[in-house]
C-alpha positions in Angstrom: -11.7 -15.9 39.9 -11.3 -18.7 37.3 -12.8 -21.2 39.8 -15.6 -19.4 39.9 -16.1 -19.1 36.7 -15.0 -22.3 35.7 -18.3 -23.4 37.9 -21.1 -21.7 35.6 -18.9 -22.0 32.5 -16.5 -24.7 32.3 -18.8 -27.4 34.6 -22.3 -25.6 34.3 -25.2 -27.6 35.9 -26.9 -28.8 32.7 -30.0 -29.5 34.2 -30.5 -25.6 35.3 -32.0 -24.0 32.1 -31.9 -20.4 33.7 -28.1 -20.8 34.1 -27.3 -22.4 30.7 -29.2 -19.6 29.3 -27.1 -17.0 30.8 -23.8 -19.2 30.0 -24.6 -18.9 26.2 -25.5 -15.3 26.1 -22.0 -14.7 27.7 -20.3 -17.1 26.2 -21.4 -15.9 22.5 -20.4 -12.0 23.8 -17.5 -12.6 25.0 -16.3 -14.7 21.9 -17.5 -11.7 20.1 -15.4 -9.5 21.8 -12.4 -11.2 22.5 -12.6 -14.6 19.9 -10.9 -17.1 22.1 -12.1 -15.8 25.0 -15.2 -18.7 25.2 -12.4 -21.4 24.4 -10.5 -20.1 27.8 -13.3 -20.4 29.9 -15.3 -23.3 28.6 -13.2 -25.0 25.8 -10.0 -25.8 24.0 -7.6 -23.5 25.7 -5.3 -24.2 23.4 -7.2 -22.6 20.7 -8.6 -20.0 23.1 -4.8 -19.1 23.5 -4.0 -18.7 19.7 -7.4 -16.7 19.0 -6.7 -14.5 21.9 -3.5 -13.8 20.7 -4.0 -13.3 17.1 -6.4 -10.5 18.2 -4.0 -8.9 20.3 -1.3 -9.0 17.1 -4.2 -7.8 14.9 -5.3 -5.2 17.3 -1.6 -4.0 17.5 -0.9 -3.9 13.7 -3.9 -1.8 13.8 -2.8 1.0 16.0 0.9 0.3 14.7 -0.6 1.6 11.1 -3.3 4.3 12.5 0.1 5.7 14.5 1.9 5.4 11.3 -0.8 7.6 9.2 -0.4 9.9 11.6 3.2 10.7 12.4 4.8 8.5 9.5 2.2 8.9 6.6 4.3 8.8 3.7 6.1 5.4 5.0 2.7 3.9 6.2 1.7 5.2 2.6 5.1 3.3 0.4 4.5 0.4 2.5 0.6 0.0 1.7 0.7 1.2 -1.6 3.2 -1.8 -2.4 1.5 -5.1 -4.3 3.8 -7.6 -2.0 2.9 -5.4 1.2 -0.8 -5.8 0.2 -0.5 -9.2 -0.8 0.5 -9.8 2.8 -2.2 -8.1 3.9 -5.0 -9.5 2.0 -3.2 -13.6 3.5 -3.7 -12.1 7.0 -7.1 -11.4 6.4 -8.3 -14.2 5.3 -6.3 -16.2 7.7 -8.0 -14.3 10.1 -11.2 -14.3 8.8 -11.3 -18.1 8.9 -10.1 -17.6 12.2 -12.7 -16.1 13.4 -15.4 -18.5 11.9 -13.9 -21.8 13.8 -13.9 -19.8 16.9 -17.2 -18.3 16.1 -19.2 -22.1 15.1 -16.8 -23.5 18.1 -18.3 -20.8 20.4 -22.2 -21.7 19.2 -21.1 -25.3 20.0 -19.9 -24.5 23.7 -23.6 -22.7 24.0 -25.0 -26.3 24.1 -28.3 -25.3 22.6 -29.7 -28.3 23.4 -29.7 -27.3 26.7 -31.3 -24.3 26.4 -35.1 -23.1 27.5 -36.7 -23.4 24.2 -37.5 -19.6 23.9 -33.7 -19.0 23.9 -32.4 -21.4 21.3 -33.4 -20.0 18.6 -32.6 -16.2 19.6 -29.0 -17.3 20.9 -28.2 -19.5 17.8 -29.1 -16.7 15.4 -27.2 -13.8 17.4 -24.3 -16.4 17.4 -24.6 -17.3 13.6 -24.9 -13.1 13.2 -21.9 -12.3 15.1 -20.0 -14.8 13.1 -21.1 -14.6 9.4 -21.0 -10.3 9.7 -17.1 -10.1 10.1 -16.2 -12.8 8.2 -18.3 -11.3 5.2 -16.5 -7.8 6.0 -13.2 -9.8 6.1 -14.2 -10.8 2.3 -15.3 -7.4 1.5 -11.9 -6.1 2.8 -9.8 -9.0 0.8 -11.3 -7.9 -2.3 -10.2 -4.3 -2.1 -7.1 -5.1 -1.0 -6.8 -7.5 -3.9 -8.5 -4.3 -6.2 -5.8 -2.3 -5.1 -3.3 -4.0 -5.9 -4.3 -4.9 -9.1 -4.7 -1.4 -10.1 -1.1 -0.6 -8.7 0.3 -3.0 -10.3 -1.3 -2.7 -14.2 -1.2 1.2 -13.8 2.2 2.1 -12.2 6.2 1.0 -13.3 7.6 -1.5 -11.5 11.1 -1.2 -10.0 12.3 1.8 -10.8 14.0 4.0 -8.0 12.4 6.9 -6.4 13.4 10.9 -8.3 14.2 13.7 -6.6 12.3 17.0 -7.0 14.1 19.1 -9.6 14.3 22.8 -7.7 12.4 21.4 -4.6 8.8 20.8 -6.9 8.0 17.6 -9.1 6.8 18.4 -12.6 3.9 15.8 -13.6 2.9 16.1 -17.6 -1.2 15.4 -17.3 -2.4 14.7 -21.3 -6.1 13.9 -22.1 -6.3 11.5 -25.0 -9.4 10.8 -26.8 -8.5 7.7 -29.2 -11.5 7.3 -31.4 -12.2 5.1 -34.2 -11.7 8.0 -36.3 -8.6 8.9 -35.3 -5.1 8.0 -36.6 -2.2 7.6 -33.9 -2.7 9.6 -30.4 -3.3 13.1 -30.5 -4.2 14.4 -26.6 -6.9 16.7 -26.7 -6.1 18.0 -23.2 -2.7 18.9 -22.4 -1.6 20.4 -18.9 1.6 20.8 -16.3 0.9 20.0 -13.0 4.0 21.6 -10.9 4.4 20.0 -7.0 5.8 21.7 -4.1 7.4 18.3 -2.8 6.8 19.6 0.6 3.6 21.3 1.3 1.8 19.9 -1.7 1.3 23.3 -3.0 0.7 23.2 -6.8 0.5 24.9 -10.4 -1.6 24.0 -13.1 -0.3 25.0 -16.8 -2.6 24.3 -19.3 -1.4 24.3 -22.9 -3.5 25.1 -26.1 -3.0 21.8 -28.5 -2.5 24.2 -31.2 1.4 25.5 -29.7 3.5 26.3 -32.5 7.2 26.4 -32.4 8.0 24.8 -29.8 11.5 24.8 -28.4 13.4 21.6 -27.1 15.7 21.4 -24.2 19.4 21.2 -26.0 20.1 17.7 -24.1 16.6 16.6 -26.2 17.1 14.6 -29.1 14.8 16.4 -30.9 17.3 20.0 -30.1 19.1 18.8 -32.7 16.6 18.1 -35.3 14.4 21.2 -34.1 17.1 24.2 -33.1 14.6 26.7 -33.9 11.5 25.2 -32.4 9.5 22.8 -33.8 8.7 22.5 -37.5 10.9 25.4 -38.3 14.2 24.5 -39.7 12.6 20.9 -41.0 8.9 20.9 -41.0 7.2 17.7 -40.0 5.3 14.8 -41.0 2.3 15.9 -39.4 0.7 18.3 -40.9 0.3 21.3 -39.0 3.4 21.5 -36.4 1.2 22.1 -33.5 2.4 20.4 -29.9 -0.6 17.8 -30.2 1.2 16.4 -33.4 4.7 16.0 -31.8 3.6 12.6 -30.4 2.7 11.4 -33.5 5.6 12.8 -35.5 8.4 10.9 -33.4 5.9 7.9 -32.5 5.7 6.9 -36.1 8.5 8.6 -37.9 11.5 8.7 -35.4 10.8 6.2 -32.8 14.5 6.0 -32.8 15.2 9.4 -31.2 14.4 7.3 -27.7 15.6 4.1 -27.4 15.3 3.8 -23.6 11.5 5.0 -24.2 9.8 1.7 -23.4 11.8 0.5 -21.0 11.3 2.8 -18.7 7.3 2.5 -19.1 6.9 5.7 -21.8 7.0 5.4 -25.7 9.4 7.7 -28.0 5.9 9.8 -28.6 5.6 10.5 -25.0 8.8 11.4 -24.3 9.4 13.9 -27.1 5.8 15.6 -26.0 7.5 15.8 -22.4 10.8 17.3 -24.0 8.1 20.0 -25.8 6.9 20.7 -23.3 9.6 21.4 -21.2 10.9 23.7 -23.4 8.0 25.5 -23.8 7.5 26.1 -20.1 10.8 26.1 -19.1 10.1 23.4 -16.4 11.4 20.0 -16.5 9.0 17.8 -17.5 9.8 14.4 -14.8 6.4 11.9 -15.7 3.9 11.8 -16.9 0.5 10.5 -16.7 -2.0 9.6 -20.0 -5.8 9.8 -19.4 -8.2 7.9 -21.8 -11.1 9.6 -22.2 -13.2 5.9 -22.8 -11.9 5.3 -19.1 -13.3 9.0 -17.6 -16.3 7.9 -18.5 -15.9 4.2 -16.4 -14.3 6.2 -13.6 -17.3 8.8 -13.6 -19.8 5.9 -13.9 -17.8 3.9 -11.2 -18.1 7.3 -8.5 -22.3 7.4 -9.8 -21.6 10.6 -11.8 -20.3 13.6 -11.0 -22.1 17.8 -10.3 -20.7 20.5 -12.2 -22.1 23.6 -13.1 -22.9 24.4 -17.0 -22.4 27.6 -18.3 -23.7 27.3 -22.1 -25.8 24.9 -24.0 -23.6 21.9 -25.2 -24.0 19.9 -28.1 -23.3 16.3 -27.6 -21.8 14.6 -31.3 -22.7 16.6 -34.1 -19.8 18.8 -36.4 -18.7 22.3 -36.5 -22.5 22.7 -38.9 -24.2 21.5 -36.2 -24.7 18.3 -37.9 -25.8 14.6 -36.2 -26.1 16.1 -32.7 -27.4 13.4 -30.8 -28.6 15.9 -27.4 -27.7 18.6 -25.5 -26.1 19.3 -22.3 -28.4 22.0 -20.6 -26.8 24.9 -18.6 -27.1 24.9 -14.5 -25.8 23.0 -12.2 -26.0 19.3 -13.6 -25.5 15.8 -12.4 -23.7 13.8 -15.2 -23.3 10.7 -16.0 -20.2 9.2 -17.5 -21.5 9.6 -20.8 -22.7 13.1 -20.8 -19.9 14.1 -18.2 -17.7 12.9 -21.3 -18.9 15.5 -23.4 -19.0 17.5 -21.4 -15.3 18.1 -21.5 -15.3 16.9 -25.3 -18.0 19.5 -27.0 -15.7 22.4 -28.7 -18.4 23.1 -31.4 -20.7 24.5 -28.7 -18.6 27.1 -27.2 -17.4 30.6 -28.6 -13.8 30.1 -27.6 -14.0 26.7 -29.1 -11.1 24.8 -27.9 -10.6 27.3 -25.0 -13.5 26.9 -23.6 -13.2 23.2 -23.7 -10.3 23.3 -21.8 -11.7 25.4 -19.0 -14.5 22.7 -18.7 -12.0 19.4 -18.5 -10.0 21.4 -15.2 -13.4 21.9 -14.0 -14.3 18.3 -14.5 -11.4 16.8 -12.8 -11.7 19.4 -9.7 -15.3 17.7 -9.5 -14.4 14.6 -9.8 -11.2 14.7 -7.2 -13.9 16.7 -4.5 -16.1 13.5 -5.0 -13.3 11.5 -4.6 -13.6 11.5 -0.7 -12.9 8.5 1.5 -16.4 7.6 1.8 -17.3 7.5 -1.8 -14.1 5.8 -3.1 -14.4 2.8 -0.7 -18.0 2.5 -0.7 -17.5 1.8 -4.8 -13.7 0.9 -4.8 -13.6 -2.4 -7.1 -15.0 0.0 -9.6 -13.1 2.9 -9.3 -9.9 0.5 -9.2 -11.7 -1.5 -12.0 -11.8 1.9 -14.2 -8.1 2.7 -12.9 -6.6 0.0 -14.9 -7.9 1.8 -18.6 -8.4 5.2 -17.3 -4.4 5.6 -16.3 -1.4 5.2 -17.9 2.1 6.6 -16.4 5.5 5.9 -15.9 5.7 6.9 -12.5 7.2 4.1 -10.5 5.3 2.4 -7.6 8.5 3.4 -5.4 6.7 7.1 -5.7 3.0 6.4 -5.3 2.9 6.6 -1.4 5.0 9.8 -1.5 2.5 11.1 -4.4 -0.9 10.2 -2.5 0.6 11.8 0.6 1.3 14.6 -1.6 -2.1 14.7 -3.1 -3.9 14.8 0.7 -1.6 17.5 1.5 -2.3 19.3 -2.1 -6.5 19.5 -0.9 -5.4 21.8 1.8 -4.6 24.6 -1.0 -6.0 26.0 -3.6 -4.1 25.2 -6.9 -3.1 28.4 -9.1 -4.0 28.1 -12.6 -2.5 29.6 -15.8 -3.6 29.0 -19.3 -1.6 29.7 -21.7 -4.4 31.1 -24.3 -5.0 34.2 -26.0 -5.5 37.0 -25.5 -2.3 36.7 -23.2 -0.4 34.0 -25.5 -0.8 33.4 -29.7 -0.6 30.2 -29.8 0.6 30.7 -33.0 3.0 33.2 -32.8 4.0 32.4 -28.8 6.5 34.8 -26.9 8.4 32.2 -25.0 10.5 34.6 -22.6 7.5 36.2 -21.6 6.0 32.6 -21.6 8.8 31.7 -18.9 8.1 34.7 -16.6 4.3 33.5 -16.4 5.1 30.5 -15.4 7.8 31.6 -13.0 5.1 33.9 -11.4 2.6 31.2 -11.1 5.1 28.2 -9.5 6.1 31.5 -7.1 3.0 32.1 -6.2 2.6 28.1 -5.9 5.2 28.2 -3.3 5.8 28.4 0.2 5.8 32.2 1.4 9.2 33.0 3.4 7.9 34.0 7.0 8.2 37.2 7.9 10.3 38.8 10.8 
């Protein structure tokens, strides 16, 4: 067999135009499909060896990784989702990809053009450059996400620390909104919810807590127990005005930093960790990480995915007071196609609504269920630089990168439910005068029902 095609291919007649023809159309397939496959047959078989063996190790990482997604997923996950892992990846890419272009110009220069009918040259040299230049510009493409991703990874998630067990088989995630405006002193989050796990089926519960919370009990191994036996603001008041939960970031923040040394360290602040402690106690759940959204960075995030469909259900001022004053526009009910801006609003108007702050709420967990349905596969790589470019000042959180393959495999699993929600609002819960034993057996109901059902026999 390699004699005869060594005739054609390897020692062609020259001076047969019809043959040479044919030889270059081949020749440029066949280095298409198999680079190094031309350099066998009519070239350097050295280098016809090494490209036709890095494509065979390529091919094989590939299916390695595809089998991994599917019967390993949250290893494949860990090990892709790791800034050295991806580092690796984004050098074998480009080694590849550069690969790839001396084989493909090597492969045009076996076609010997030249030696062409003159109605061929032209179409073979261009279907030559084509198959060439397409990959290696994908190849590019590909290094830049990689290299997106793992940028994102690592300014948005802690480095180094070990992996946490589930406390009582779920993880508890603290998810606060922060809107940190020029006219605001210190952080006070706008938006505050629980997200509770089921660490195997992905199953979740979504606790959202009024800003306004009074009284507040900490968990007795809290440093704030101590300070606060009664519930927050009680027995000592604070120094933040109204004792609400918003306020107890800024209370130990700026007055009693030195409640949590270990805060920053371990990627939190004192503020952070005495909201998590609050919060805890007033949920009975314990309160594992956290993650901080910055409004500023919805909006790049929103902007990033081209905007996001939601469904209005009142007229919504956007800027202006509680008067009605300096309102810039309005938000028009039905179903709506928002940009960053106005999907930003959106979830920030309170003056708009009867229910005020209530209201609000409802329309931020309606915002992010939009935004995470747009968030499919197609849409998130077809604009991934940006999304990982709003990433880095949409996010902060302390969970460690040791978790994040674990948490995304979590998250795919989590789209196969629906989530139960439970706000803690009135008329169920004052949030000024809260029952927190009845508080506890709402939120036991709702992680139950968040929970794997026992099959029945």
């Amino acid at each position: 067999m390699s004699v005869d095609l060594e005739r054609p291919l390897r020692h062609p007649d020259s001076d047969s135009p019809p043959l040479m023809n044919k030889r270059a159309r081949w020749l440029v397939l066949l280095g298409f499909l198999l680079p190094g496959s031309a350099q066998l047959l009519a070239g350097s078989r050295r280098l016809g060896r090494f490209g036709v063996a890095a494509t065979i190790v390529l091919v094989l990482g590939l299916l390695l990784a595809l089998a991994g997604f599917l019967w390993a997923r949250e290893l494949t996950l860990t090990v892709f989702t790791n800034p050295i892992a991806l580092l690796a990846v984004q050098a074998l890419i480009v080694g590849y990809a550069v690969l790839w272009l001396v084989i493909g110009f090597d492969t045009l220069r076996l076609a010997r053009l030249v030696r062409l009918s003159p109605g061929w040259r032209v179409p073979v040299a261009m279907l030559s450059v084509l198959l060439t230049l397409v990959p290696v510009a994908g190849a590019a493409w590909a290094t830049m996400t990689v290299g997106a991703a793992r940028g994102a990874i690592s300014d948005i998630f802690g480095d180094g620390a070990p992996a946490v067990d589930p406390v009582d088989g779920r993880y508890n995630i603290l998810l606060l909104g922060a809107d940190a405006g020029e006219d605001r002193e210190g952080l006070r989050p706008d938006s505050i919810s629980l997200v509770s796990v089921d660490a195997e089926t992905g199953q979740s519960a979504i606790i959202g807590l009024p800003r306004e919370l009074e009284n507040m009990p900490f968990p007795e191994d809290s440093p704030m127990h101590e300070l606060h036996p009664s519930g927050f603001g009680i027995d000592n008041g604070c120094n933040v005005g109204n004792c609400y939960l918003n306020g107890v970031y800024a209370e130990v923040e700026f007055f009693q930093p030195e409640l949590y040394p270990d805060a920053e360290s371990s990627g939190s602040s004192p503020g952070i960790e005495a909201t998590k402690d609050a919060v805890s106690g007033a949920t009975g759940l314990e309160v594992q990480f956290f993650v901080l959204i910055d409004m500023a960075g919805f909006e790049k995030l929103i902007d990033a995915l081209g905007g996001v469909t939601v469904t209005v259900d009142e007229r919504l001022p956007i800027g202006g007071d509680q008067w009605g004053n300096g309102v810039e526009g309005y938000i028009e009910p039905g179903e709506q196609h928002l940009d960053g801006f106005d999907a930003l609003w959106f979830a920030r108007s309170r003056y708009g609504s009867a229910t005020g702050d209530y209201a609000r709420m409802e329309r931020q967990r309606q915002l992010q269920a939009a935004i995470l349905a747009q968030m499919n596969p197609g849409n998130v790589l077809l604009r991934f630089q940006e999304v990982a470019g709003a990433g880095k000042s949409l996010v902060e959180t302390d969970i460690p990168e040791s978790m994040l393959g674990r948490f995304v495999d979590l998250a795919a699993k989590a789209r196969e439910h629906t989530p139960v929600t439970l706000d803690l609002t009135p008329p169920e819960v004052d949030p000024a005068m809260p029952d927190y034993s009845e508080i506890y057996g709402m939120v036991t109901e709702a992680v139950a029902e968040a929970s794997p059902q026992p099959e029945e026999r």
